[in-house]
Structure formats: C-alpha cells, structure tokens
C-alpha positions as CSV (number, residue, x, y, z in Angstrom):
1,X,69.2,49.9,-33.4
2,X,69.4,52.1,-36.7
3,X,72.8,51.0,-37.1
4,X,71.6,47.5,-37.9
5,X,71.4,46.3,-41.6
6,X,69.0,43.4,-42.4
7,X,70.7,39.8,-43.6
8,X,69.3,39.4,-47.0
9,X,68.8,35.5,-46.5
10,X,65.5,35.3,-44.3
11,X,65.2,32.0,-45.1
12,X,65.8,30.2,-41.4
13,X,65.0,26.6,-41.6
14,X,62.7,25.9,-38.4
15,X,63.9,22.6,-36.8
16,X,60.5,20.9,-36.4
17,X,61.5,17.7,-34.8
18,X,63.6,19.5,-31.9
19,X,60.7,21.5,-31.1
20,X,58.5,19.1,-31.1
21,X,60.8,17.4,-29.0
22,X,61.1,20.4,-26.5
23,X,57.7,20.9,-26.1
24,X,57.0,17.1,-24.9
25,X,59.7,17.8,-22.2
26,X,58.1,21.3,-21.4
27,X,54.7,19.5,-21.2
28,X,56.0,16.6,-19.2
29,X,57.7,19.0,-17.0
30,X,54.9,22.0,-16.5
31,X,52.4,18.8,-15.5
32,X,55.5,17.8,-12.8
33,X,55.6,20.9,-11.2
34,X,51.8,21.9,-11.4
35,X,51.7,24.5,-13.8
36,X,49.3,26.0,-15.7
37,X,48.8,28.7,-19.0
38,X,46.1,31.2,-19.2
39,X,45.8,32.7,-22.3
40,X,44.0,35.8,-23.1
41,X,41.7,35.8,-26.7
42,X,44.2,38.7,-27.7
43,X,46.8,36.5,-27.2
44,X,45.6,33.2,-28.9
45,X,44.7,35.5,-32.2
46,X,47.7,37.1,-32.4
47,X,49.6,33.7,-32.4
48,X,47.2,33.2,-35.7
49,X,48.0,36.0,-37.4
50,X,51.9,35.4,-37.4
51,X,55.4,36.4,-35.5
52,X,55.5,38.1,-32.4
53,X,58.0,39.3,-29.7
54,X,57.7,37.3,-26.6
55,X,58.9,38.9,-24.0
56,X,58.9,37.0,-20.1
57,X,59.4,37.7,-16.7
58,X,62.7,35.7,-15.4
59,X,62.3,33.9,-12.4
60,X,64.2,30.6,-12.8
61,X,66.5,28.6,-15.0
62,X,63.0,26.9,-15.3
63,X,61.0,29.5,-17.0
64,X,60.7,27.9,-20.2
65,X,58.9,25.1,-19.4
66,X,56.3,26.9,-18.1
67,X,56.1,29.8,-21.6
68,X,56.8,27.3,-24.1
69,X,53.7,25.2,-23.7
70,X,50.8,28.1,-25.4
71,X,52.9,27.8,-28.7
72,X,52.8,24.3,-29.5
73,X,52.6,24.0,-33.3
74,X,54.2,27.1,-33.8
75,X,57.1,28.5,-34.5
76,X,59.3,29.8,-32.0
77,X,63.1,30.2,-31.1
78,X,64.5,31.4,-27.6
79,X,66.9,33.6,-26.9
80,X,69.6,32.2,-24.4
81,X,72.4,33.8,-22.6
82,X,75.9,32.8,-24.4
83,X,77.4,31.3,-21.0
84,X,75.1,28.4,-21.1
85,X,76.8,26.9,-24.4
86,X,79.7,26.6,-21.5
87,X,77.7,25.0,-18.8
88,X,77.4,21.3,-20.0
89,X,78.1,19.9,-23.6
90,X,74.6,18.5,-23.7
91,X,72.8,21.5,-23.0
92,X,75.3,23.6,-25.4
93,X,74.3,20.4,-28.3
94,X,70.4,20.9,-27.7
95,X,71.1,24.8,-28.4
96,X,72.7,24.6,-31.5
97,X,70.6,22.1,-32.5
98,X,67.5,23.9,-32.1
99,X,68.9,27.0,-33.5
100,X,68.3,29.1,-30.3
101,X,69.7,32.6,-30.5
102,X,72.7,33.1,-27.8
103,X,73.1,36.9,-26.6
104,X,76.0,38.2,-24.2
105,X,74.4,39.6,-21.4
106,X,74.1,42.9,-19.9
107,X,76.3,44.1,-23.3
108,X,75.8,45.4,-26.7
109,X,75.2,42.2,-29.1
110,X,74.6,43.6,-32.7
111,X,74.7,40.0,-33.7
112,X,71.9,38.7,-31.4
113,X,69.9,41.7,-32.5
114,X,70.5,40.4,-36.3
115,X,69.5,37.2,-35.8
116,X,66.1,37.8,-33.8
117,X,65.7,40.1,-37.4
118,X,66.3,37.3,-39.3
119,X,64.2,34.9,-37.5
120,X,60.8,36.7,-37.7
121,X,61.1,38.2,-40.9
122,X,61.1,34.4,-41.4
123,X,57.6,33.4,-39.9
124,X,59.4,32.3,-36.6
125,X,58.5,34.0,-33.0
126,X,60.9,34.8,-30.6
127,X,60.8,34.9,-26.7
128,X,63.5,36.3,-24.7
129,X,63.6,37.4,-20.7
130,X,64.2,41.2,-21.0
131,X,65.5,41.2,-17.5
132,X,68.8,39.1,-18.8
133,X,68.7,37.1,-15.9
134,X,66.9,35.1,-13.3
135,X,65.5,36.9,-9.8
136,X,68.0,36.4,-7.2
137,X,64.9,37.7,-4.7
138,X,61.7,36.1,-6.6
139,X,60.6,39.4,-7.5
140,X,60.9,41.6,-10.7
141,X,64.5,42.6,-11.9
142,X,65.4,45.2,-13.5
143,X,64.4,46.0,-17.2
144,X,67.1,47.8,-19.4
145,X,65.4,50.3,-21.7
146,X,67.3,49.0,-24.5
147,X,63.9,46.6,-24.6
148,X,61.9,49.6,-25.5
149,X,64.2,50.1,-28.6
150,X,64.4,46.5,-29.6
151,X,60.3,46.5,-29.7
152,X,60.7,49.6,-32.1
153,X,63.1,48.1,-34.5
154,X,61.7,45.3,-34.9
155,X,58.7,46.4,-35.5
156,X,56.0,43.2,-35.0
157,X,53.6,42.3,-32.5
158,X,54.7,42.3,-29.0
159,X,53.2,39.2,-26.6
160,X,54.2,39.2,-22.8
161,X,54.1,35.5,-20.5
162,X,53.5,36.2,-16.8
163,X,54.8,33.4,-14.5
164,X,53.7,33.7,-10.8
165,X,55.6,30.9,-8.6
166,X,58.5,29.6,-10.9
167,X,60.8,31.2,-8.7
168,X,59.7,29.4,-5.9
169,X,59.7,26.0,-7.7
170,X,63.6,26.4,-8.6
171,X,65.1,29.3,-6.3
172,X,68.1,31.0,-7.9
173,X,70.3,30.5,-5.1
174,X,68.9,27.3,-4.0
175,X,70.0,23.5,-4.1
176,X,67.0,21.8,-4.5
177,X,63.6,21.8,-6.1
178,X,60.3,22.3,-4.8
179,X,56.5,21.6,-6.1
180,X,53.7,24.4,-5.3
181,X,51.2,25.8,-8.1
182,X,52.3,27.6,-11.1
183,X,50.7,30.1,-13.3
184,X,51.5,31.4,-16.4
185,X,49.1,34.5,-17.7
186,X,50.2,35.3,-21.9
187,X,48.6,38.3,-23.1
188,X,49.0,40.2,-26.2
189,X,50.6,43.9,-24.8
190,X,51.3,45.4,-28.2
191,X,49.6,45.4,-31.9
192,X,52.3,46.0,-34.7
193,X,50.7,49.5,-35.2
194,X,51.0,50.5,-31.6
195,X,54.6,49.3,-32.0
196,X,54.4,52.0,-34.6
197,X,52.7,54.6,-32.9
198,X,54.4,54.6,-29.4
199,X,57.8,55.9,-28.6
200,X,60.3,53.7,-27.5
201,X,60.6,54.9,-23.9
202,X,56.6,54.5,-23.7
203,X,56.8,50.7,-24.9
204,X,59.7,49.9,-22.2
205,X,57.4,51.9,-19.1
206,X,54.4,49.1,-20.5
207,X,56.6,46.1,-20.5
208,X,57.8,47.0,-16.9
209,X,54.2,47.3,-15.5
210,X,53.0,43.8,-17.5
211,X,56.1,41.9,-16.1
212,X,55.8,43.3,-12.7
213,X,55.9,39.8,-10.2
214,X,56.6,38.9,-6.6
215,X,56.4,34.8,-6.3
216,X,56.6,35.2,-2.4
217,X,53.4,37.8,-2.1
218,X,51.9,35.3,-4.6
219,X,52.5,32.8,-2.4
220,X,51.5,34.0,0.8
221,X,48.5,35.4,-0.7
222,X,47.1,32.6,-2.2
223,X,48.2,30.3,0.7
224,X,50.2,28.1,-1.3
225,X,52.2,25.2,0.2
226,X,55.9,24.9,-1.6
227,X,57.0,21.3,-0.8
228,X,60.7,20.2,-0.7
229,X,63.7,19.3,1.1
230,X,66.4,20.9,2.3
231,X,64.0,24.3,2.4
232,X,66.5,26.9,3.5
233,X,69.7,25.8,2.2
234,X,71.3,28.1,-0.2
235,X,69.7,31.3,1.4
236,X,72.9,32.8,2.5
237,X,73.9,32.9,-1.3
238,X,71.2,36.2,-1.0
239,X,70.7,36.8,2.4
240,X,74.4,37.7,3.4
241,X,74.0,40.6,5.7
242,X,72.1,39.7,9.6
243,X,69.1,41.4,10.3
244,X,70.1,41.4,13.6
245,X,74.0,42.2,14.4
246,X,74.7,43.4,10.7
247,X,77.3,41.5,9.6
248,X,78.2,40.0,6.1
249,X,78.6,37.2,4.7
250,X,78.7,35.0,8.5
251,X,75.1,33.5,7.6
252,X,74.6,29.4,7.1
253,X,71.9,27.2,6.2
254,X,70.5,23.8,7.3
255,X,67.3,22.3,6.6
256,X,64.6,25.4,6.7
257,X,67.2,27.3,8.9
258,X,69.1,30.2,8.2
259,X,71.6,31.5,11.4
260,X,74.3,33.5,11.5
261,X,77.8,32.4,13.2
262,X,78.4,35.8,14.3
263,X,75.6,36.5,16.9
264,X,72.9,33.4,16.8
265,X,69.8,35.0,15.2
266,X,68.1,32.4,13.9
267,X,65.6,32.3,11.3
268,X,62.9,29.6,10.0
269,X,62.1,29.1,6.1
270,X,58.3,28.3,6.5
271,X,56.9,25.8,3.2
272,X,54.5,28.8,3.2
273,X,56.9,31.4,2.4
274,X,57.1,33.3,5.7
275,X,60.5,33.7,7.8
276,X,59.9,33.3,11.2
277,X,62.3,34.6,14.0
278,X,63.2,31.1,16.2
279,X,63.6,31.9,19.5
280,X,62.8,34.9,21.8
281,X,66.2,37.3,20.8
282,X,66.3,36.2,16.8
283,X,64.5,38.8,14.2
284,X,64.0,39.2,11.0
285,X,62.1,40.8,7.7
286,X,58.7,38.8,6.7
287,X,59.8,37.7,3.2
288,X,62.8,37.2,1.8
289,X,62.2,39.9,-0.7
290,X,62.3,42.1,1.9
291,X,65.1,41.6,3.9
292,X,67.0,41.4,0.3
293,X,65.6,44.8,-0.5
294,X,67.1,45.9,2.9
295,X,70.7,44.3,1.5
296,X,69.8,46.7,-1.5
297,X,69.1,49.7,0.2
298,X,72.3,49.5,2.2
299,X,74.6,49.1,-0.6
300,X,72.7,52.1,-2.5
301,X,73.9,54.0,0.3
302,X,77.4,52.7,0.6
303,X,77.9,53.3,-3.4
304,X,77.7,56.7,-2.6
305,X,80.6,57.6,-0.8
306,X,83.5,59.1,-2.0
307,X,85.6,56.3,-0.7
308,X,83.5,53.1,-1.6
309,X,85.5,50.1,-2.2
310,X,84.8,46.3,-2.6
311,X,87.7,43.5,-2.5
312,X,88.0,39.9,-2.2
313,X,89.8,37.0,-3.3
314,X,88.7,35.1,-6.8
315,X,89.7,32.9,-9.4
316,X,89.0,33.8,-13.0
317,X,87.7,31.2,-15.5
318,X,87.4,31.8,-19.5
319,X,85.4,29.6,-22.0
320,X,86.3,26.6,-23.6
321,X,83.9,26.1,-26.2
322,X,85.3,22.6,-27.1
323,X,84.7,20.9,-23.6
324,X,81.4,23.5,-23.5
325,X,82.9,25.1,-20.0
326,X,85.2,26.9,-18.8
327,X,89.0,27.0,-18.4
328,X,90.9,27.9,-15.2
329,X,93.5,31.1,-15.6
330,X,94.6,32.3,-12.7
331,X,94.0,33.2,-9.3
332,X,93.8,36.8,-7.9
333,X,91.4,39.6,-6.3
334,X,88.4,41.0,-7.8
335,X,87.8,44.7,-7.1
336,X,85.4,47.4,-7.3
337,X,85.2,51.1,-7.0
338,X,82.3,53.7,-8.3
339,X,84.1,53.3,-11.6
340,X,85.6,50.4,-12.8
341,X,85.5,46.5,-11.9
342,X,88.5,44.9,-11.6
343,X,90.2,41.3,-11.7
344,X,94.2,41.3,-11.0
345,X,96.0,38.4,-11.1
346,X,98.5,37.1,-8.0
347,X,100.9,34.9,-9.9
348,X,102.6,34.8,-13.4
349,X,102.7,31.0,-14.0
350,X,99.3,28.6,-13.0
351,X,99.3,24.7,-13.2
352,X,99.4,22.8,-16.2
353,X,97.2,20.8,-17.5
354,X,94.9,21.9,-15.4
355,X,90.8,20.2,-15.0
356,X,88.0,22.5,-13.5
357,X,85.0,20.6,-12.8
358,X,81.9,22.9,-11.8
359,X,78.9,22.0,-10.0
360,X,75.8,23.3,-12.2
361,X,73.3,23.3,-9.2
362,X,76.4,24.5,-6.1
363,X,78.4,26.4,-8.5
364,X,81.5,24.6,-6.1
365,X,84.5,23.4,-8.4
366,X,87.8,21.8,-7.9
367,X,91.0,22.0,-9.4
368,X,93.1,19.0,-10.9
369,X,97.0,18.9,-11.9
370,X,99.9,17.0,-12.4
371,X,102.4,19.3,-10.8
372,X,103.6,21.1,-13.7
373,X,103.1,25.0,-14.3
374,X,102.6,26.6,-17.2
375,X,102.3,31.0,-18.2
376,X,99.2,32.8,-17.3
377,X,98.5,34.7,-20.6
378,X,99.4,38.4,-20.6
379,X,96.1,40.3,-21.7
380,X,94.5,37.9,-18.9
381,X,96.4,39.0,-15.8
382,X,94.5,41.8,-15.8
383,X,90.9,41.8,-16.7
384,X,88.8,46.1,-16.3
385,X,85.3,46.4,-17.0
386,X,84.2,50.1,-17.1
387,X,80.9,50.6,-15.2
388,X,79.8,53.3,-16.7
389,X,76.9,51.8,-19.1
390,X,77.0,48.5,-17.1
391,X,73.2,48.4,-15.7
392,X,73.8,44.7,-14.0
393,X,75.4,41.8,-13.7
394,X,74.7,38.1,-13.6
395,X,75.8,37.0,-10.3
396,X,76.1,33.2,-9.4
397,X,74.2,34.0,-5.8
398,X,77.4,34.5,-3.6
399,X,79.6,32.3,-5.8
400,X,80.5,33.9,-8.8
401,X,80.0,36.8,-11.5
402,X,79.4,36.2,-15.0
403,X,80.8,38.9,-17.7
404,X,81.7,39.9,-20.9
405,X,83.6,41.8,-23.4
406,X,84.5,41.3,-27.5
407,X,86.9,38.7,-26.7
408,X,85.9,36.6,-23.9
409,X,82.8,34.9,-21.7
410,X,84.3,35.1,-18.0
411,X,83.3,33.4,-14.9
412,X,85.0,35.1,-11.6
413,X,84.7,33.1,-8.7
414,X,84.6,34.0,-5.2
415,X,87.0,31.9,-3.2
416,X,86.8,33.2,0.0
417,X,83.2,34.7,1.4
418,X,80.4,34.5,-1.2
419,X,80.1,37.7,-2.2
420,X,78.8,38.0,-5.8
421,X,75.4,38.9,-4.8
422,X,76.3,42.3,-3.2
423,X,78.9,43.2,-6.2
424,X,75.7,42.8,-8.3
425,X,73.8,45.0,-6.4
426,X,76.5,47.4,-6.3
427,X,76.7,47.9,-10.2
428,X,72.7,47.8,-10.5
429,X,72.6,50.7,-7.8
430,X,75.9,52.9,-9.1
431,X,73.9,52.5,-12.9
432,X,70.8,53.7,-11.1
433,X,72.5,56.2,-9.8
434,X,74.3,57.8,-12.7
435,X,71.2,57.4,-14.6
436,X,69.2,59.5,-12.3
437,X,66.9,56.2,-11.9
C-alpha cells in the first residue's frame, strides 16, 4: 500500500438523493425478509465521530440490504465487484450513479484502493466484503491478508456488520428465495489508534475471528424455519461429488431433493436446514457445509499430486460495457494444472453478429446469429492466468468463473458438466498450499 499516492482533490460530492433512495429499498427489503440490526454503543458513537471502514461478512448478493440500514443519514459508499457494471444496464446505472467504488476481484486494484482514499478523507464511510465474494457453502470464506494492509493504510476506524442467515435467504447457488430471520450484529472492532498500534497481520487475524459465520449452524441452532419453493434446486451447483458412490458432477435437484443419476442416493433439503438420507440405502453429511467441506478436503488432496489436471469444455465471454454484459468470443476448453489456468480456443472464426443473453438468477445463456462468421481476435484465442498469487476465484456455482487481468473482465462458462465450483476450490487450496496456510 506504500506505493499509493493520495489524489489531491478530496472533495467527493455525496449523492444524497440516491442514498436516500437506497436506503428506502434496503428498509423496504430488510422488513421483507425479517431482518434485523443490532448495534453495539461502540458502534453507534463511532458512526458520530466520523468515517470508518466497514468491513462485512459475504453471504449473498443480498447482504446489503441487511448492513446498509444502521447508517441512514450518513455517509457511505460500497465497494462493488467490477463484473456487476456487466450484469444488467440498470444495475450498472444505479452504480454509477451512486458513485459506488468498483474493484476487480481477487487482483491487485491500485485504483479501487485510491478511490476508498479519496472517499473518507472526504467525510464518507466505506463498506466492502473482505471475502470478495459471496459463500458458495453459507459459511465464512476466505479472507486475503491484503485486508490487514488496507486497515493500515488507511488508517481510520475500522467497524465490522455480522449477518447470521442472509445466506440462507438468497443461497448462492440457488434459484429462488426464501424468508427465515435475519440478524445483523455491527460493532466497532478497531479505534483509529489501534489501527496505529497493531501490525497489519494482527488486524487481518481480528477481522477473521469477528467475521467468523455459519448460517446453517445458525439455523439449526436456533430452530429457524426457512420458507420457500423449490427448496433444493440449485444444490448440485455445490454439491457435485455423491456422498455415497463418489462420483462428480451426476447429482440433480427437484423440489427439496437432491439425487444422483449415477447410483440413486437420495437426499432431502429439510426447511430446517438438515439433509436427511431418503430411503434405507441413501447417506449423506448433516449440513450442507459439511458435505461441501468434504468436496474441499478431497480436492486439497488431489492438488497435490504431481500429475493433477482439470479439463473441460467452456465458452469464454468478455465485457461489453455499452450493452453492460458480456460478449461472446469463442468456444474452447478451460484447463488447470498446479500452475497456470488456462482457456484455449477450438476455432479461428465465431458467428457474427452474435447476441448472448444470460440468465442473472440460472447463469444459462443462449446464443443468437444470422449465419455469418466473423475472426476470433488473436490475444483472445488463448487466455493464461498464473496461479501463483491467485488466493480465489469467483465461481458462478457450477456454471462459470469470473476473472481478471489489466485488459479484460472474463466470464468462462462451463458447457458441459458444471464444474466451476471444484476449479474454485482448486485455486483456494493450491494458494493455501503454497502459502503454507
């Protein structure tokens, strides 16, 4: 972070009518899905005295209506991942237009870092998710110690929002929504002068510790009732390996029922977070945050052999920032070894005039032409991300992997078996693994 230089305008004009805007929504929308702030005297004091760092666990694409609410009145900007400003031209609209800071995840973004600068020394908080994305199990992520540095540098107060069951309102890898109890716990982790005082590897163990969740232990242990249709159907997205026979990516969903094709084990989705084994020969883990743990475990050890390899078939996409989405290139195979991911292309021409439509909710999209072809651009027939200082990815559950480098935002997408989910594991565990973690 020493390498950043201050802007010398600090003046950021606060959009007052968009956030008061926002915060109606967020209000509207935390009374919807029964939530509820709890807000520690620290806390409430702090927001008094001036800017702070809000930093928030990350277990839905809903999060923020359930940490914006405590700071109505005051000043606060969000930072947002980059890829959203190419999800739907509305949503990419209300960004800009509330000045929210865009970062490129899971990469170095001097920029973003500026502009978070900029804002406070301007009077205006600002709350980011330090895990860079949303839990594909309902449990914590992990927590790059870059955070640690950032806290340092910055140099303010450092508030932390707590949300227990927002993962279970809006799964990441399901279809639907669902209305339980939510509870969001702000507290006040760091003064300014222990900012000061504490190292930066001492500041990132604290923020792991206060953003520490598990929605479905929550949820059991408070016997709360998650109400919704269509219960189970997305799980496969995470839960691509049977419990039972072992094999990948042959689960399906229906209803509140997971099976695989392969051997028959079923599995029930209980509204009260449980999985329960149907029938007499089915088994399975207790939570879903355990059996994706066991996925984990197992791809730790397969990432350290000598010989480990991952291929499938995938079609790479690249923003359009005037449509806000993203552009179909080409289709080819993503790989991955212990060094390098990799995205080849399988053809030199593509069809022109091509229209990709994606589904925000399915992630499915289709592809539209007039029979013409047209040249798949050189520097994107082959696409190599080094994984040596790549601590995760943002997976799509199953469907597709977003990533980035200086020149593009890229969305590969699986075409065959949904396989995004173990890829992201993969890089998390190689990291870990390099890193000694």
């Amino acid at each position: 972070m020493s390498k950043i230089t201050n802007d010398k305008n600090k003046n950021v004009k606060f959009p007052w009518f968009c956030n008061a805007v926002f915060m109606t929504v967020c209000f509207v929308a935390r009374a919807f899905f029964r939530g509820k702030s709890i807000q520690s005297e620290a806390f409430k004091q702090a927001k008094k005295q001036g800017p702070m760092l809000v930093l928030c666990n990350h277990a839905s694409a809903f999060d923020f209506v359930f940490f914006s609410p405590p700071f109505v009145g005051k000043k606060i900007a969000f930072v947002v991942a980059e890829n959203l400003l190419y999800s739907t031209p509305i949503l990419a609209k209300l960004i800009k237009a509330a000045k929210e800071i865009t970062k490129k995840q899971y990469v170095v973004d001097l920029g973003c870092v500026r502009k978070i600068k900029k804002y406070m020394d301007s009077g205006i908080s600002v709350a980011l998710c330090p895990e860079g994305q949303s839990s594909n199990s309902g449990k914590s992520g992990l927590i790059p110690k870059a955070n640690g540095k950032l806290m340092k540098f910055l140099g303010y107060p450092v508030a932390v929002c707590n949300t227990s069951g927002a993962g279970l309102t809006r799964p990441k890898w399901g279809y639907t929504g669902r209305l339980g109890k939510i509870v969001t716990k702000c507290d006040l982790l760091y003064t300014a002068e222990q900012v000061k005082t504490l190292s930066a590897d001492e500041l990132h163990q604290g923020l792991v510790k206060a953003l520490e969740f598990n929605d479905h232990i929550y949820q059991i242990e408070n016997n709360i009732i998650f109400k919704g249709r269509k219960y189970a159907e997305g799980l496969e997205r995470v839960l691509y390996r049977c419990p039972k026979c072992g094999e990948e990516f042959k689960q399906v969903t229906f209803g509140n029922t997971l099976k695989c094709t392969n051997c028959d084990n079923e599995v029930y989705y209980s509204n009260d977070g449980r999985l329960i084994p149907v029938g007499d020969d089915s088994v399975c883990p207790e939570r879903i945050d355990i059996w994706y743990d066991e996925e984990r475990e197992l791809v730790k050890e397969e990432v350290k052999k000598d010989d480990f390899y991952l291929e499938h078939p995938a079609a790479l996409f690249v923003e359009k920032p005037e449509i806000c989405n993203y552009r179909f290139i080409t289709s080819g195979t993503i790989s991955m070894d212990k060094e390098r991911l990799l995205f080849v292309s399988n053809s030199d021409v593509r069809p022109k005039n091509m229209v990709s439509e994606f589904g925000v909710s399915k992630f499915d999209f289709k592809l539209d032409t007039d029979g013409e072809t047209e040249p798949v651009e050189d520097e994107l027939k082959k696409i190599e991300f080094a994984l040596k200082n790549l601590e995760s990815v943002d997976p799509n559950p199953g469907k597709a992997l977003e990533l980035y480098d200086s020149a593009h935002s890229y969305r590969i997408a699986f075409t065959d078996q949904e396989a995004s989910t173990k890829y992201a594991l993969a890089i998390e565990e190689l990291y870990k693994l390099r890193k000694g973690v």
